[in-house]
C-alpha positions in Angstrom: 76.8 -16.4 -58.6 76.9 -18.5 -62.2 78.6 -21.2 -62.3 80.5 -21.0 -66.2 80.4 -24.6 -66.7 77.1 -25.2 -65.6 74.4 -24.9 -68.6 71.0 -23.5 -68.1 68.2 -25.4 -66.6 65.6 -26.3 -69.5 63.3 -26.7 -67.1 62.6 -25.6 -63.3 59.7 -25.9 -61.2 58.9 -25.1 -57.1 56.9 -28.7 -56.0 57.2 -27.1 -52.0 58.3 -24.1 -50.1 59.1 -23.8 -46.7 56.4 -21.5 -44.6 59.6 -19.6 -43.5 60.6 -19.0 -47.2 64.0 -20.1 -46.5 64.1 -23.2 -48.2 62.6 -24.4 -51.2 62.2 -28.3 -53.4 62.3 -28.0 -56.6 62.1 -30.2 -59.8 64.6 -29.3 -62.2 66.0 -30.6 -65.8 69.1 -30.0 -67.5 71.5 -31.4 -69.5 75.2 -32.4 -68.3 77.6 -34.2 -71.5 74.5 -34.3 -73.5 72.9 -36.2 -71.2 69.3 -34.7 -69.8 69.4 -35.1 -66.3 66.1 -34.9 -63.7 66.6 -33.3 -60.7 64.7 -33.3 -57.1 66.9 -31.4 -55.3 66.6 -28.7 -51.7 67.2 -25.2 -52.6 68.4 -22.7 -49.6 68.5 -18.8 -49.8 72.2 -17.6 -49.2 73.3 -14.7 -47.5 73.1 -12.6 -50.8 69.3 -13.5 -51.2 70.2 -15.8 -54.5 68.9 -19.5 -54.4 71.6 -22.0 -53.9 71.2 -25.3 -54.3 72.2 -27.9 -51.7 73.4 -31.3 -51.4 70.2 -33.2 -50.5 68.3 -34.2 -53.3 68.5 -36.9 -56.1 69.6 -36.4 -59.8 68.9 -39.1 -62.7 69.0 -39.8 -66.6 65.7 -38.5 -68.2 64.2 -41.1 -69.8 61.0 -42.2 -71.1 59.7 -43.3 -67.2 60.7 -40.4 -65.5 59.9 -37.8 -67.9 56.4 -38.7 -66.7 56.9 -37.5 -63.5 57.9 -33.7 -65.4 54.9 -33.7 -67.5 52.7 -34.7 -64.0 54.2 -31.7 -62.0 53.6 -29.7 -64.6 49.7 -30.4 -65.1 48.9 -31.1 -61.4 51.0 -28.2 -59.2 48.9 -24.8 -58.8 51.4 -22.1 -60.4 52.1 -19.0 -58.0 50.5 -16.0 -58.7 
């Protein structure tokens, strides 16, 4: 289900997925009151199949120091074929 108020991620990536392919961490960027946030967050499969995301994880303000940490991901993590 989409959340209406919710806008779309600019930016999502898997960093680690469970072996049992029940749970996933991902790195995420969107923006919230024009504000770009970065997030680290644990996604869960629901009982519809969709990826949910859950409460454990950490959001910030994107800035120039953590942006680093996007553009890292991004170059180092092995993309899925």
């Amino acid at each position: 289900m989409v959340d209406l108020f919710q806008k779309p991620e600019f930016y999502s990536r898997i960093i680690h997925e469970k072996h049992t392919g029940d749970e996933q961490i991902r790195l995420v960027v969107n923006s919230f009151r024009n504000q770009e946030y970065l997030h680290f967050r644990k996604y869960y499969l629901d009982f519809e199949g969709e990826w949910q995301p859950s409460k454990e994880g950490i959001s910030m303000p994107l800035d120039l120091t953590n942006s680093r940490a996007v553009s890292y991901t991004h170059l180092t993590l092995p993309t899925k074929a």
